[in-house]
N, C-alpha and C positions, 0 to 999 in steps of 0.2 A: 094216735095210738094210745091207748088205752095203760096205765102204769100203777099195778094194783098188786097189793101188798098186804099180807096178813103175820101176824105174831104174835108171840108167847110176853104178856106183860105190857106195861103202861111207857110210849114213847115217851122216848126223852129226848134225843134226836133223832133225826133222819134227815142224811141229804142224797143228792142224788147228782154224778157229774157225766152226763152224754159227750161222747164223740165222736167226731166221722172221721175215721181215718188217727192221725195225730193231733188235729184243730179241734178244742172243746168249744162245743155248741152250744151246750146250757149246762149250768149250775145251780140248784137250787135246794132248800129246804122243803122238806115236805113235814105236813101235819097228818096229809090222811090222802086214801087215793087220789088223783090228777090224771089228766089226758095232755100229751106229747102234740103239740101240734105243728106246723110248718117245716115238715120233714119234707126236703128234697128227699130223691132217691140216692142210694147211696147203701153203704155197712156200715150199722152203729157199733158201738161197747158203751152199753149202760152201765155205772156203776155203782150201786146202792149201798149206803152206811146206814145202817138202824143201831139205835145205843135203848134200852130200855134198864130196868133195875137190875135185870137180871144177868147182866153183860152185853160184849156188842157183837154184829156180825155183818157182816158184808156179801155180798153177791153181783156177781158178773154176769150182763147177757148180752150177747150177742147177736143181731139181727139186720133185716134187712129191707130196705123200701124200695118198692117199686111199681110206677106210676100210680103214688098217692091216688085214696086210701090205701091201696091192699096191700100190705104186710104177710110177707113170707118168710121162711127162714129162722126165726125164733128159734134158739134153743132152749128157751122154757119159757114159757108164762110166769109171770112175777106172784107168782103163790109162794110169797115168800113167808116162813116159820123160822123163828131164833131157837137151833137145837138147843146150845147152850140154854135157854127159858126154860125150854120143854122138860129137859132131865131136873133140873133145880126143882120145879115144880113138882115133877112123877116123884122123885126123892125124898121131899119134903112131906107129901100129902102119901105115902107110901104107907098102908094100915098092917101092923107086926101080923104074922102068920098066928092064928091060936093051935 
């Protein structure tokens, strides 16, 4: 499964803690997208820590495996954006009315 991620600013960190059920299955750091592999079937909770300059932000997903490959159930695809980035930046770079 495919674990892809986009954002506002220059990683600083990112981890990422999977689990099925209550039993964490993988932990890791990420630098840049990744593929999930050796999923039984099962309901995961993905959950994602991104920290860039701009502050941090976190996201939860939810999904679900069944008879490896196919993945159904997703409640989003990880097109993930640090609002917090995004407004600092629109703010910042915001040109006065004449």
């Amino acid at each position: 499964m495919p674990l892809t991620f986009a954002f506002t600013g220059e990683i600083e960190k990112a981890q990422y803690y999977l689990y099925k059920g209550q039993e964490l299955v993988s932990e890791k750091p990420l630098s840049a997208n990744t593929t999930l592999i050796n999923l039984s079937d099962g309901i995961y909770d993905l959950y994602l820590f991104v920290t860039t300059q701009y502050g941090q932000d976190s996201k939860l997903v939810h999904f679900y495996v069944i008879g490896t490959p196919t993945i159904v159930g997703a409640t989003s695809l990880l097109a993930f954006s640090i609002a917090i980035g995004s407004l600092i930046y629109i703010k910042k770079h915001k040109q006065p009315k004449h």
